[in-house]
PDBQT receptor file of N, H, CA, C and O in Angstrom, charges set to zero:
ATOM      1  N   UNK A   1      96.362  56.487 148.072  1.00  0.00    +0.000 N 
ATOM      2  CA  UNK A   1      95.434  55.971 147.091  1.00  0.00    +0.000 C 
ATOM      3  C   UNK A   1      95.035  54.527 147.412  1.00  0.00    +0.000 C 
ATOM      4  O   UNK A   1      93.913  54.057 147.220  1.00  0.00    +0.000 OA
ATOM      5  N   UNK A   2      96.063  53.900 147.911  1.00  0.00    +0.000 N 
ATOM      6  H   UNK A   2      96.974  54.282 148.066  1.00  0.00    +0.000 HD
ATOM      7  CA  UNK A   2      95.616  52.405 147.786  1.00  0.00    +0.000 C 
ATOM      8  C   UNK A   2      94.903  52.109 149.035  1.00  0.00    +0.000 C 
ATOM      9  O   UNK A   2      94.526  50.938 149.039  1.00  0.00    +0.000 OA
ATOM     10  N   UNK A   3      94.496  52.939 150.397  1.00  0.00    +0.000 N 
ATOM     11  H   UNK A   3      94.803  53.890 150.394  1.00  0.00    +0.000 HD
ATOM     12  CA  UNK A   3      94.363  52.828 151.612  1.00  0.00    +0.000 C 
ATOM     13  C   UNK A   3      92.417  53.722 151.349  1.00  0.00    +0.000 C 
ATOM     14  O   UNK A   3      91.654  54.024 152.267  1.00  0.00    +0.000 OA
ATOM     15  N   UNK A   4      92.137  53.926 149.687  1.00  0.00    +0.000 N 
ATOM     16  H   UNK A   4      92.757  53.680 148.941  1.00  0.00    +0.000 HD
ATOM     17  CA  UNK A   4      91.261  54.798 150.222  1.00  0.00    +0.000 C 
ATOM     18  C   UNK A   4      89.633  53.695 150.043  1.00  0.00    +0.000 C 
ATOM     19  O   UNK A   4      89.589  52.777 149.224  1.00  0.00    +0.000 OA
ATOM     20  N   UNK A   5      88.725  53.964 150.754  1.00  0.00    +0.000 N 
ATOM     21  H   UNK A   5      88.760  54.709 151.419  1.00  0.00    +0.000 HD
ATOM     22  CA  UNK A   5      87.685  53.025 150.679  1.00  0.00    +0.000 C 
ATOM     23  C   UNK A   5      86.684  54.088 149.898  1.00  0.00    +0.000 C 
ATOM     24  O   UNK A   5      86.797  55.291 149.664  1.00  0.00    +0.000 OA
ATOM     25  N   UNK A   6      85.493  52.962 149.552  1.00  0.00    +0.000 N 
ATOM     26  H   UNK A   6      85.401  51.984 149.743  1.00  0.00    +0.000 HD
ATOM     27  CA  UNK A   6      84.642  53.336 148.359  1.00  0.00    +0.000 C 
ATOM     28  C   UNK A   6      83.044  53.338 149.031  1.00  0.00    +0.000 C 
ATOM     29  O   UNK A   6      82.881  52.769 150.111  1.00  0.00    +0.000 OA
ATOM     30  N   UNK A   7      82.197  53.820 148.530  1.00  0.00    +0.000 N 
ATOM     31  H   UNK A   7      82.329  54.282 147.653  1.00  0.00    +0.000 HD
ATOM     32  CA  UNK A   7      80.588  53.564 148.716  1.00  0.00    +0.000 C 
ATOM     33  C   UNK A   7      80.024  53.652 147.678  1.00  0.00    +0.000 C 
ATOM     34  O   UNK A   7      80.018  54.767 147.157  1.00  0.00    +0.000 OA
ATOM     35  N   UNK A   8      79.342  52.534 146.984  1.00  0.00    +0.000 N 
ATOM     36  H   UNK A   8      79.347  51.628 147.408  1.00  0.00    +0.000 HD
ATOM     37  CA  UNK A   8      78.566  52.089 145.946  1.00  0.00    +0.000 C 
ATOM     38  C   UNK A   8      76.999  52.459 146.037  1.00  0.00    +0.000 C 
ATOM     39  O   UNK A   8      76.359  52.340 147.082  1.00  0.00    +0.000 OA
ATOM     40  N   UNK A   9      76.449  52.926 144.805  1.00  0.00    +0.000 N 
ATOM     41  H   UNK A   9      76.968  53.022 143.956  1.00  0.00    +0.000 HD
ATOM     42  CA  UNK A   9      75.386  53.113 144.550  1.00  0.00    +0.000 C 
ATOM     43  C   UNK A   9      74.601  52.704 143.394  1.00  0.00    +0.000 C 
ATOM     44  O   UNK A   9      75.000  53.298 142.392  1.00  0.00    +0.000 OA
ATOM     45  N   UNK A  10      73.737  51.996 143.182  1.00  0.00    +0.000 N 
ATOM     46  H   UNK A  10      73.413  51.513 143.996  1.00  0.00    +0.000 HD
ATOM     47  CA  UNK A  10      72.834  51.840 142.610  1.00  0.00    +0.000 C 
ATOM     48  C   UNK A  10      71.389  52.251 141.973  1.00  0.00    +0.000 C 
ATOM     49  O   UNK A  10      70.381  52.146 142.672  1.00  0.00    +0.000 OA
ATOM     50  N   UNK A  11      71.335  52.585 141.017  1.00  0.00    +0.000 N 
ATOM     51  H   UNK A  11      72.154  52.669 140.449  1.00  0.00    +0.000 HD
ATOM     52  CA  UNK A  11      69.781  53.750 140.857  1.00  0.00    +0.000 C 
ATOM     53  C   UNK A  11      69.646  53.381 139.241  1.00  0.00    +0.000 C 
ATOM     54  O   UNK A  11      70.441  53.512 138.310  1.00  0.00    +0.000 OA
ATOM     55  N   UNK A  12      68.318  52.873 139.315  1.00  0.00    +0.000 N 
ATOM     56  H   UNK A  12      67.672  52.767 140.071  1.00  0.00    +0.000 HD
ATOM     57  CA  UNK A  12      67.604  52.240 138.339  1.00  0.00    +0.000 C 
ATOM     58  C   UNK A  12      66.212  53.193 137.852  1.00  0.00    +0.000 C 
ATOM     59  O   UNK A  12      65.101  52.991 138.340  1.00  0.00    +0.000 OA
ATOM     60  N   UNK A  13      66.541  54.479 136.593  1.00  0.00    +0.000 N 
ATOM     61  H   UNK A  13      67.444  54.643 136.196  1.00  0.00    +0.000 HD
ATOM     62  CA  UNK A  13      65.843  54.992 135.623  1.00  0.00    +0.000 C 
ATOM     63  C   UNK A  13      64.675  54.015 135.172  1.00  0.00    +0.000 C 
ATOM     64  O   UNK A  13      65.048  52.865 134.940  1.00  0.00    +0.000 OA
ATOM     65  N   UNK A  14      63.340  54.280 135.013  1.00  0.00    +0.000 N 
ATOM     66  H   UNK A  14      63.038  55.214 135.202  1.00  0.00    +0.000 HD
ATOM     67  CA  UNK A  14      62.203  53.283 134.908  1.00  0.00    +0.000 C 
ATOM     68  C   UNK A  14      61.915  54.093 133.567  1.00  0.00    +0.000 C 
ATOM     69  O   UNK A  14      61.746  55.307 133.454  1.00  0.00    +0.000 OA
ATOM     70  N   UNK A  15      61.898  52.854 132.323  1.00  0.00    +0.000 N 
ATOM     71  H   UNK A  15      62.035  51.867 132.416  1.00  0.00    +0.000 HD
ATOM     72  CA  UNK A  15      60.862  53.528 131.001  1.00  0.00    +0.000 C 
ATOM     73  C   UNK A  15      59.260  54.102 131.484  1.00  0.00    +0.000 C 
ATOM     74  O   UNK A  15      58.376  54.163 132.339  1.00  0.00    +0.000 OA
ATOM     75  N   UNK A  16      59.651  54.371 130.419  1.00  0.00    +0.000 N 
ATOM     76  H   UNK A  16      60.369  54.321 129.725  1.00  0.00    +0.000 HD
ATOM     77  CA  UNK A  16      58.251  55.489 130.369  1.00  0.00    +0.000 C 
ATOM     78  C   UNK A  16      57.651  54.263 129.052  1.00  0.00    +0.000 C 
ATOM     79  O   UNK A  16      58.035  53.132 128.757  1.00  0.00    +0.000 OA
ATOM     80  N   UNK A  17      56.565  55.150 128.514  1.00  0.00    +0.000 N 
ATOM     81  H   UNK A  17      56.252  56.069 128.753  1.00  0.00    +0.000 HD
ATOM     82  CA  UNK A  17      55.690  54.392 127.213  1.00  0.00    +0.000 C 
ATOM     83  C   UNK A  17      56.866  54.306 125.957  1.00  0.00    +0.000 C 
ATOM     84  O   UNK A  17      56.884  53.280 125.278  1.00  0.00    +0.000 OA
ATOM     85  N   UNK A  18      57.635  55.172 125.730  1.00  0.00    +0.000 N 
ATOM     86  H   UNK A  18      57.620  56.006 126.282  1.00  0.00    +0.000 HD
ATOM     87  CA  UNK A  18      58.165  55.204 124.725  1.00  0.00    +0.000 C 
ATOM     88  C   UNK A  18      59.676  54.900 125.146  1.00  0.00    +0.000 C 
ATOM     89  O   UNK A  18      60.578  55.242 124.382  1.00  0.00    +0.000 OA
ATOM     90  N   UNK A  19      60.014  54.144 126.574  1.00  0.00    +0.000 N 
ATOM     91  H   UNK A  19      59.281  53.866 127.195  1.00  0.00    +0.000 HD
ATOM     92  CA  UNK A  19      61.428  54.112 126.297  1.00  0.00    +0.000 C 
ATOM     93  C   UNK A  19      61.975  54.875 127.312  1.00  0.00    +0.000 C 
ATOM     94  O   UNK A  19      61.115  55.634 127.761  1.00  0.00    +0.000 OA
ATOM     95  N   UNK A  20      62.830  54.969 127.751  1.00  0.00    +0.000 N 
ATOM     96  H   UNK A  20      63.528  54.352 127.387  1.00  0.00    +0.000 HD
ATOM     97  CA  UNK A  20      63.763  55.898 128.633  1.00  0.00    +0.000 C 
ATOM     98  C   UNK A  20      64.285  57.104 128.282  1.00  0.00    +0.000 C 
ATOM     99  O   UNK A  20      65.262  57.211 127.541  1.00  0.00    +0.000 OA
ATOM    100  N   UNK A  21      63.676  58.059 128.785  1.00  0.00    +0.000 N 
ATOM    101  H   UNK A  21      62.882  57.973 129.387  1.00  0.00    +0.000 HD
ATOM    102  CA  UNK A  21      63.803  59.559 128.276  1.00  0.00    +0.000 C 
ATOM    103  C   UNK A  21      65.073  60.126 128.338  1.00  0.00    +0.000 C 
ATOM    104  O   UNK A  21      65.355  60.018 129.532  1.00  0.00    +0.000 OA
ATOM    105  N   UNK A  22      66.022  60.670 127.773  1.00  0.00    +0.000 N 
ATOM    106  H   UNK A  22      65.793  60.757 126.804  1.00  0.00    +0.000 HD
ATOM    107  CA  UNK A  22      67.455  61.223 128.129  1.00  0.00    +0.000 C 
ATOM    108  C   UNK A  22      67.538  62.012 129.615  1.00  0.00    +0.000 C 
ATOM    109  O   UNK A  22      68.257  61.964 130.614  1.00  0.00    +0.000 OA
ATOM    110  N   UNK A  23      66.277  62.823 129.116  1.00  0.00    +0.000 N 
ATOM    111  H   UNK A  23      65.694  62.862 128.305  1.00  0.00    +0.000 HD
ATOM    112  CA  UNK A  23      66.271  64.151 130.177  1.00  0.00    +0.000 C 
ATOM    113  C   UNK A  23      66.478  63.528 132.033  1.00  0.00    +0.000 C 
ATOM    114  O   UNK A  23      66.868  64.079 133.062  1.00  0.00    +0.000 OA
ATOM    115  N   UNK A  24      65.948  62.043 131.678  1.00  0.00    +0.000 N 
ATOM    116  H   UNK A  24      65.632  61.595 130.842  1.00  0.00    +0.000 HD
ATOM    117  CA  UNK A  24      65.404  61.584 133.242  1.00  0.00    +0.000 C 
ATOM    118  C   UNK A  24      66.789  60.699 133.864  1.00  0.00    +0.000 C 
ATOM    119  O   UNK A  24      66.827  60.263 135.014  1.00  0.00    +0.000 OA
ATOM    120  N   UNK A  25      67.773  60.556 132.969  1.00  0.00    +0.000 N 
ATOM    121  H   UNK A  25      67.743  60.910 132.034  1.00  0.00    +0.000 HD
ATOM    122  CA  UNK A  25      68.812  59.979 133.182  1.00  0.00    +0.000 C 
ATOM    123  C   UNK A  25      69.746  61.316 133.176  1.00  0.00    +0.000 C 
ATOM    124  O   UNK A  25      70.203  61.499 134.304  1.00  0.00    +0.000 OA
ATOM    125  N   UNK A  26      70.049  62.032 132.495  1.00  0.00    +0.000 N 
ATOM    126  H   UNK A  26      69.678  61.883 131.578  1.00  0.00    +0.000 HD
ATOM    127  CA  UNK A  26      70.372  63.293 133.103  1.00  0.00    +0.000 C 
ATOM    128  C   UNK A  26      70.494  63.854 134.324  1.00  0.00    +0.000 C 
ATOM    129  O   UNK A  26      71.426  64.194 135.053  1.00  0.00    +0.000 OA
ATOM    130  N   UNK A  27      68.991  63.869 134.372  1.00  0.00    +0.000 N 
ATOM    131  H   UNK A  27      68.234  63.593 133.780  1.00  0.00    +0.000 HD
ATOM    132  CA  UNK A  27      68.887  64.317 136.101  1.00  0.00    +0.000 C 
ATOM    133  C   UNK A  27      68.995  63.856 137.710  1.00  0.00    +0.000 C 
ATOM    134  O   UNK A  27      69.006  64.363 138.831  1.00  0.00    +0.000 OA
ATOM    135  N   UNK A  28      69.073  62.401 136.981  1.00  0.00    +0.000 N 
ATOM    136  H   UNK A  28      69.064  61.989 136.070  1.00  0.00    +0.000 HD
ATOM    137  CA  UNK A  28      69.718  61.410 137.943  1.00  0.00    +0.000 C 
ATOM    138  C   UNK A  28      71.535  61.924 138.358  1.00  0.00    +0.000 C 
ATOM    139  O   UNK A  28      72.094  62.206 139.418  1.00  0.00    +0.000 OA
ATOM    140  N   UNK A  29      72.000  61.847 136.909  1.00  0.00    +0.000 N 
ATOM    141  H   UNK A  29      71.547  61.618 136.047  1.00  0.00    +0.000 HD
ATOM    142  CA  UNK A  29      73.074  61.773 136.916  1.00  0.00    +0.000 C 
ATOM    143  C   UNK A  29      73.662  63.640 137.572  1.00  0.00    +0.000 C 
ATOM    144  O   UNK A  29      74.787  63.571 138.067  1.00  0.00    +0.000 OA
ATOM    145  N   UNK A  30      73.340  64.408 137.587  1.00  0.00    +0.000 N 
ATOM    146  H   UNK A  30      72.426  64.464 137.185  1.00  0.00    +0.000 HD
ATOM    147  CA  UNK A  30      72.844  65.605 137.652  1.00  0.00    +0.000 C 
ATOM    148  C   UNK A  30      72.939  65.854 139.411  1.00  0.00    +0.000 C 
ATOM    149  O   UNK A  30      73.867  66.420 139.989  1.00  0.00    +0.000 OA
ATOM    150  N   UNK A  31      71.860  65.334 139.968  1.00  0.00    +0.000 N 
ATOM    151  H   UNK A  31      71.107  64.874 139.497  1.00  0.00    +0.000 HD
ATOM    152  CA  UNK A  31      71.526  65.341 141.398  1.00  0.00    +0.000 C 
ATOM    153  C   UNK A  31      72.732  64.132 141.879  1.00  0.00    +0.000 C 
ATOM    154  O   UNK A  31      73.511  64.687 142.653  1.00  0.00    +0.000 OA
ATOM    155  N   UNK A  32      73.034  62.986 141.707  1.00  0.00    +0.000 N 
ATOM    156  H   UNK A  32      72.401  62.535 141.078  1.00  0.00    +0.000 HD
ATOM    157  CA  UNK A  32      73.944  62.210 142.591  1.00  0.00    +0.000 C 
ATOM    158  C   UNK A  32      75.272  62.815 141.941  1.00  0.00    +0.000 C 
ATOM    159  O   UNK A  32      76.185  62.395 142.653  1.00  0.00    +0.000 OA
ATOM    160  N   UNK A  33      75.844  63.657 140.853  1.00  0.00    +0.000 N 
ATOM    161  H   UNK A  33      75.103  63.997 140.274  1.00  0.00    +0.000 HD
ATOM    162  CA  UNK A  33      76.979  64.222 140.672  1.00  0.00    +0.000 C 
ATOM    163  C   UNK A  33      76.906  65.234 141.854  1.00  0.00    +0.000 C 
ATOM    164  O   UNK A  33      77.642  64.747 142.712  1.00  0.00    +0.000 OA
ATOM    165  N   UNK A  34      76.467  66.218 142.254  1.00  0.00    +0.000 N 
ATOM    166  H   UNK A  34      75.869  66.614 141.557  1.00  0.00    +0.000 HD
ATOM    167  CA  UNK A  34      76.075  67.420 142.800  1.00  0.00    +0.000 C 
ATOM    168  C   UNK A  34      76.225  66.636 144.545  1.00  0.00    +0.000 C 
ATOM    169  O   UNK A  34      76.329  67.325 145.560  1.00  0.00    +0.000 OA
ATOM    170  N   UNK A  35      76.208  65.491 144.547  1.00  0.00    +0.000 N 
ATOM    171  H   UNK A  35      76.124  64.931 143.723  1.00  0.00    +0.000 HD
ATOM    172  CA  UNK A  35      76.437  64.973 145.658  1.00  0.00    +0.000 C 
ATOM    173  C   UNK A  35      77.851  64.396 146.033  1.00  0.00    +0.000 C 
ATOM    174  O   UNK A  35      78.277  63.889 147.070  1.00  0.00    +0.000 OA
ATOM    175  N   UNK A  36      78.323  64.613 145.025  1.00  0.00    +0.000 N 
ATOM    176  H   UNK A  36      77.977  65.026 144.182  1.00  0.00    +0.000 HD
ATOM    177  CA  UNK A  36      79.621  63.703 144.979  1.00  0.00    +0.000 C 
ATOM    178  C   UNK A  36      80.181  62.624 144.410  1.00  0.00    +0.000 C 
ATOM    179  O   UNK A  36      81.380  62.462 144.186  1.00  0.00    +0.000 OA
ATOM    180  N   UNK A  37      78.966  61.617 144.093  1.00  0.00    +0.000 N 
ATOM    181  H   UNK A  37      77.992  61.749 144.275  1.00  0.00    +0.000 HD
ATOM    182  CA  UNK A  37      78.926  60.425 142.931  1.00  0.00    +0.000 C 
ATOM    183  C   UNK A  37      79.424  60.698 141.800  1.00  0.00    +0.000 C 
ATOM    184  O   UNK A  37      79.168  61.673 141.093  1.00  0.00    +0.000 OA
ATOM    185  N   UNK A  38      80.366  59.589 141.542  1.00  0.00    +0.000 N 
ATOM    186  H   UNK A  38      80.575  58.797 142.116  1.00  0.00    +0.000 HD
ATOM    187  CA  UNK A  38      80.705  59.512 140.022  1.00  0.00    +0.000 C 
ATOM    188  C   UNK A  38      80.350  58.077 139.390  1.00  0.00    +0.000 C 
ATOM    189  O   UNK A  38      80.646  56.941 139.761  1.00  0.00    +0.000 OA
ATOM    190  N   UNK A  39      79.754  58.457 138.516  1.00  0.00    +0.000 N 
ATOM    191  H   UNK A  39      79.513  59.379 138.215  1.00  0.00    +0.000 HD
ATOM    192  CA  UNK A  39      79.302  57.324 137.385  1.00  0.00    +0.000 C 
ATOM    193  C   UNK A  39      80.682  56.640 136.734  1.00  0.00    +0.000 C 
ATOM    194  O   UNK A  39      81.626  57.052 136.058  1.00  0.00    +0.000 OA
ATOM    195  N   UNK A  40      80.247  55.291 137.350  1.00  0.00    +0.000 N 
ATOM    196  H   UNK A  40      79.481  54.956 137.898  1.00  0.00    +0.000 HD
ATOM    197  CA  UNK A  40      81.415  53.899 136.378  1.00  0.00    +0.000 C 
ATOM    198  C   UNK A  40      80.776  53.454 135.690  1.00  0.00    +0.000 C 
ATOM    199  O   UNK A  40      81.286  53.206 134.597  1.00  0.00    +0.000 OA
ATOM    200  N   UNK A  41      79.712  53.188 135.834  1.00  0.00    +0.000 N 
ATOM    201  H   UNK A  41      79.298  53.390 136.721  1.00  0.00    +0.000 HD
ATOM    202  CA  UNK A  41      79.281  52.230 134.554  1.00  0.00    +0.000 C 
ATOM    203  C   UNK A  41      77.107  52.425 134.306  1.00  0.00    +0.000 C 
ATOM    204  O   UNK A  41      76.347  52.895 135.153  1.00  0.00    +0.000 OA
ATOM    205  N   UNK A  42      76.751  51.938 133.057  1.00  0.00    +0.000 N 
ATOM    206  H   UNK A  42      77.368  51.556 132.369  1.00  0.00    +0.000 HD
ATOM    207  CA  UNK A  42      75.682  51.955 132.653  1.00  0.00    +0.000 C 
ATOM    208  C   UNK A  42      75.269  50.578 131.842  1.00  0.00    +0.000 C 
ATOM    209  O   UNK A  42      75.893  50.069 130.911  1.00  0.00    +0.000 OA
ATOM    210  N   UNK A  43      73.969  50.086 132.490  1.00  0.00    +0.000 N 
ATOM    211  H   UNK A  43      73.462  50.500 133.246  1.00  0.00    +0.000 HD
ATOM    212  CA  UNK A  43      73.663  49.177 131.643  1.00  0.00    +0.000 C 
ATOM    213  C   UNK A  43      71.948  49.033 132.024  1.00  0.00    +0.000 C 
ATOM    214  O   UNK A  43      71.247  49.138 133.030  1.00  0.00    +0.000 OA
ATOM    215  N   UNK A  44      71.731  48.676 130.328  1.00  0.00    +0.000 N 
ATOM    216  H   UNK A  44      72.300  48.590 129.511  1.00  0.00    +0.000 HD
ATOM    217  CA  UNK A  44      70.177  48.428 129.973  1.00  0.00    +0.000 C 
ATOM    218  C   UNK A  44      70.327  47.180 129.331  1.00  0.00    +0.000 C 
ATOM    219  O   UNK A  44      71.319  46.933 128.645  1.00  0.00    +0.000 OA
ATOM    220  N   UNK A  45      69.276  46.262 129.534  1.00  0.00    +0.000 N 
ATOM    221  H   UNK A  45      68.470  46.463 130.091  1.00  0.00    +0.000 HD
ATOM    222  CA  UNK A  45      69.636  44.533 129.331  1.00  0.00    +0.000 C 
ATOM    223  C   UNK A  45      68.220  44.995 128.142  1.00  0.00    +0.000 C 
ATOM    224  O   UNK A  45      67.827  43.970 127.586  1.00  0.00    +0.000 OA
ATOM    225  N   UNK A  46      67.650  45.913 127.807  1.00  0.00    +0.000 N 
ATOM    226  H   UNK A  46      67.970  46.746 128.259  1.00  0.00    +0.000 HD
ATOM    227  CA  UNK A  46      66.671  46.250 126.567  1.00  0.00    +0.000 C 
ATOM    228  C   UNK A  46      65.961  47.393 126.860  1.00  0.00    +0.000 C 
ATOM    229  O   UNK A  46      65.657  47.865 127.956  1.00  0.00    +0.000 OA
ATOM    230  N   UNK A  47      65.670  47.891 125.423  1.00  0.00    +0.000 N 
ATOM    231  H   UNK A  47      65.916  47.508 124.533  1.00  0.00    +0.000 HD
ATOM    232  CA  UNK A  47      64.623  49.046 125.427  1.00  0.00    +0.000 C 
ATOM    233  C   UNK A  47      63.600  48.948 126.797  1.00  0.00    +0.000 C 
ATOM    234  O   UNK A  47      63.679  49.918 127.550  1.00  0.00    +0.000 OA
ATOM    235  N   UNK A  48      62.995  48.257 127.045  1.00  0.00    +0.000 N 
ATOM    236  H   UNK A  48      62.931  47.469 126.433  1.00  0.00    +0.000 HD
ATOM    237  CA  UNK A  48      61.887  48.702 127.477  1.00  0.00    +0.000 C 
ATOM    238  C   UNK A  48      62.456  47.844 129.203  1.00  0.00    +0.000 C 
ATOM    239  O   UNK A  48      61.721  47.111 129.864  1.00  0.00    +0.000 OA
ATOM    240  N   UNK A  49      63.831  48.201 129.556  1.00  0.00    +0.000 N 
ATOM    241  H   UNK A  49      64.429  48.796 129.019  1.00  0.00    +0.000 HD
ATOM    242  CA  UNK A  49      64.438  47.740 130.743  1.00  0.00    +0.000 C 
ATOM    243  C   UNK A  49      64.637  49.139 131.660  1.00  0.00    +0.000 C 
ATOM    244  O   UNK A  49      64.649  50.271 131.174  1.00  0.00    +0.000 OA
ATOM    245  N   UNK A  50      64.748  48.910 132.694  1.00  0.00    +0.000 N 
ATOM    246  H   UNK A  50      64.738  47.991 133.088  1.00  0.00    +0.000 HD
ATOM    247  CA  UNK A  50      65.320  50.283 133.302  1.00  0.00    +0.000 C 
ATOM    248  C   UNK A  50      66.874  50.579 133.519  1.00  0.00    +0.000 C 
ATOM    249  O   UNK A  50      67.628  49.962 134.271  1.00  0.00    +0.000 OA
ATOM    250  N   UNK A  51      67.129  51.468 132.841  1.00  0.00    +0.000 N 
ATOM    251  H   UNK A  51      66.516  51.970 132.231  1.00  0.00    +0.000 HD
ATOM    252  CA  UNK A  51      68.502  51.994 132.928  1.00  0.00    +0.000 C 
ATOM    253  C   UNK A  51      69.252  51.825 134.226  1.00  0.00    +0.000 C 
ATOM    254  O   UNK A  51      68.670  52.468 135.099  1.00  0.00    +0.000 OA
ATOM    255  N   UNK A  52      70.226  51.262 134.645  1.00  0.00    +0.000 N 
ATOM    256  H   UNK A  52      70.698  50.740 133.935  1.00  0.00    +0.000 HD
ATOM    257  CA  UNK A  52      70.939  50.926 135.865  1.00  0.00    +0.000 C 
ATOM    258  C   UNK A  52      72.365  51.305 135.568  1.00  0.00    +0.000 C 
ATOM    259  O   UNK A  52      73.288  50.722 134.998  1.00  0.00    +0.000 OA
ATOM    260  N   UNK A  53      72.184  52.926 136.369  1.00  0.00    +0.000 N 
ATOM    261  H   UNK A  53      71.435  53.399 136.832  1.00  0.00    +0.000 HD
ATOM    262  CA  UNK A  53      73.609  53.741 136.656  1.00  0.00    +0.000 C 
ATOM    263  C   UNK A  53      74.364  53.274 138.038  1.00  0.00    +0.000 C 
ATOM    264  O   UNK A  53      73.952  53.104 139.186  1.00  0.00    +0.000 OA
ATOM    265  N   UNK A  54      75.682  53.141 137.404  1.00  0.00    +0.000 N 
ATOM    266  H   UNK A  54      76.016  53.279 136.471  1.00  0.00    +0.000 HD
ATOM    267  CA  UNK A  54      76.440  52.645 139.035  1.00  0.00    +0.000 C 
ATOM    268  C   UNK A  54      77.344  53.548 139.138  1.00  0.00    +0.000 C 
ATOM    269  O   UNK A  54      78.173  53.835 138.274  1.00  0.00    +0.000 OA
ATOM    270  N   UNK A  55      77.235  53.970 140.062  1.00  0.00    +0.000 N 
ATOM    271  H   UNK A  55      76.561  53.737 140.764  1.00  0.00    +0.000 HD
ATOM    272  CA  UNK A  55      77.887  55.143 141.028  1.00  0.00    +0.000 C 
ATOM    273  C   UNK A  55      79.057  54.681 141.922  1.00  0.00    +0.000 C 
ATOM    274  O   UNK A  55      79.034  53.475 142.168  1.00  0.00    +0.000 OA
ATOM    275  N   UNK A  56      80.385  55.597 142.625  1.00  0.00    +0.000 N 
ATOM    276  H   UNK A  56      80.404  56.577 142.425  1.00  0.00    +0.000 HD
ATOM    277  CA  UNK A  56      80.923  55.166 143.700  1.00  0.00    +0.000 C 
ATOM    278  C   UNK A  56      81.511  56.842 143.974  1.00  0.00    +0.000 C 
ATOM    279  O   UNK A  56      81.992  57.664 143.193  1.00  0.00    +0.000 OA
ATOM    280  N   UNK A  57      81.291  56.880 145.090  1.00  0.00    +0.000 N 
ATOM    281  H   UNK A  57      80.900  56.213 145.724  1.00  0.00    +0.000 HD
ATOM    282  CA  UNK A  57      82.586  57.655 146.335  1.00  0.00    +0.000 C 
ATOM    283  C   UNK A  57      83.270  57.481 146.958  1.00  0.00    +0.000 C 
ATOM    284  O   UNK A  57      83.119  56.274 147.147  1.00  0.00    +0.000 OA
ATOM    285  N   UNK A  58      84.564  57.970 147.919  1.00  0.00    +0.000 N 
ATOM    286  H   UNK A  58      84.687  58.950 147.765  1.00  0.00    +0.000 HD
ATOM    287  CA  UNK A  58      84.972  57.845 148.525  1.00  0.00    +0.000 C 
ATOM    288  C   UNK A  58      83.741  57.928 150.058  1.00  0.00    +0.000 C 
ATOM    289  O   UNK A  58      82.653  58.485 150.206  1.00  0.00    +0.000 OA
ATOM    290  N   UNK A  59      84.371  57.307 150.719  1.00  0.00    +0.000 N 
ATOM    291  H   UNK A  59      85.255  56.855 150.599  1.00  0.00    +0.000 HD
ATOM    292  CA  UNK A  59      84.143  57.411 152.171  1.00  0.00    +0.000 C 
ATOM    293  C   UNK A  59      84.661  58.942 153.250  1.00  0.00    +0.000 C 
ATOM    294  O   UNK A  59      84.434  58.950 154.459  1.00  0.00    +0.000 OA
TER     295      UNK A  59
């Protein structure tokens, strides 16, 4: 465990007119799970910001 290395990802959901749609963060999360990515963390600095999912894998 302590010998194992990581690869970070970054992917930034863009509002739409009304805001950031569930469905489109979903499918983010959806397609980079299906790859192997697991989601640590989420942050939106406001409504009308783009959602920024952070991802990591192993190597």
């Amino acid at each position: 465990m302590a010998n194992e290395r990581w690869t970070y990802q970054v992917v930034e959901v863009r509002p739409r007119l009304f805001g950031v749609r569930p469905e489109d963060v979903q499918a983010e999360l959806n397609r980079l799970g299906a790859q192997g990515w697991e989601l640590v963390s989420v942050t939106q600095p406001g409504t009308m910001h783009p959602v920024r999912l952070y991802f990591k894998r192993t190597q």
